[in-house]
C-alpha positions in Angstrom: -21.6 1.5 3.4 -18.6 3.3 4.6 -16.6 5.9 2.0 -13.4 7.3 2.2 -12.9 9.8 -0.8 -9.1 10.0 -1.4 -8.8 13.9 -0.7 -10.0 13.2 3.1 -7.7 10.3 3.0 -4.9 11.0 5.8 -1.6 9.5 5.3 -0.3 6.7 7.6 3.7 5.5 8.5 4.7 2.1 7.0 8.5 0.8 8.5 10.3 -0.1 5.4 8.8 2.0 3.1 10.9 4.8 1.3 10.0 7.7 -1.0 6.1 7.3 -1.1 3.4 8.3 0.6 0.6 6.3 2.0 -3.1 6.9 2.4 -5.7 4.6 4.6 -9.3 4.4 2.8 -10.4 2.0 5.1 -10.2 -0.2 7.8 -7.9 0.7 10.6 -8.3 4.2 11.9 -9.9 5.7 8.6 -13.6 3.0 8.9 -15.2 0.7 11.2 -14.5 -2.2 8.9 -12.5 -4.9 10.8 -11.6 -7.9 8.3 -10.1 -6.0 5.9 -7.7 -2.9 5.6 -7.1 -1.1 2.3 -4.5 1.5 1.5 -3.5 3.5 -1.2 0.5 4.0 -1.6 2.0 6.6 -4.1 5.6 5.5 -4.6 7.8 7.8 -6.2 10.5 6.7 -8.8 13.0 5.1 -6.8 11.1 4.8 -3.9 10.3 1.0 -2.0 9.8 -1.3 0.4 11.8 -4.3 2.1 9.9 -7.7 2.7 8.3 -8.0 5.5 6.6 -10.9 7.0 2.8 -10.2 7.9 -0.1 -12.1 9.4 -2.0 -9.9 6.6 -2.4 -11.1 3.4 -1.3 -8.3 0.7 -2.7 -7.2 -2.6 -0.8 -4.3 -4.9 -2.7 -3.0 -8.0 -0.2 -0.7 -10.2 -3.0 2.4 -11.1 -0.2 3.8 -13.1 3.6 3.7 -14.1 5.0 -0.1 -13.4 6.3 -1.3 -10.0 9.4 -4.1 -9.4 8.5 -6.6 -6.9 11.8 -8.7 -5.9 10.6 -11.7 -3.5 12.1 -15.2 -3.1 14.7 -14.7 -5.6 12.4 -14.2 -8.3 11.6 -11.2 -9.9 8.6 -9.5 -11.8 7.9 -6.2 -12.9 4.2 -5.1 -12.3 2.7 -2.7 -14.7 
């Protein structure tokens, strides 16, 4: 069992991200798990991130407040 409790989180860079903050709980640097990565971003009001393409499949869970995803000309609001 690996844990990574969210005040020893340490924040990460993500290229096309704007106005949040991004913490890795595990996989990558943050764990010895190698299948699967799992991060934790806080975005601000206003704040976002362009489409990418990635050979890693991506899951969002809104925690709180509601989130905009725009993607293939169709748009839904997460909250």
């Amino acid at each position: 069992m690996q844990i990574t409790r969210s005040a020893a989180a340490r924040p990460y860079a993500t290229r096309g991200h704007h106005e949040m903050v991004a913490l890795q709980l595990q996989g990558e640097a943050a764990t010895d798990t190698e299948t699967v990565t799992v991060g934790l971003s806080h975005f601000l009001p206003g704040g976002g991130a362009s489409l990418s393409h990635s050979p890693r499949e991506r899951v969002y869970v809104v925690v709180a407040g509601e989130m905009t995803v725009v993607a293939g000309g169709e748009e839904a609001t997460l909250a």
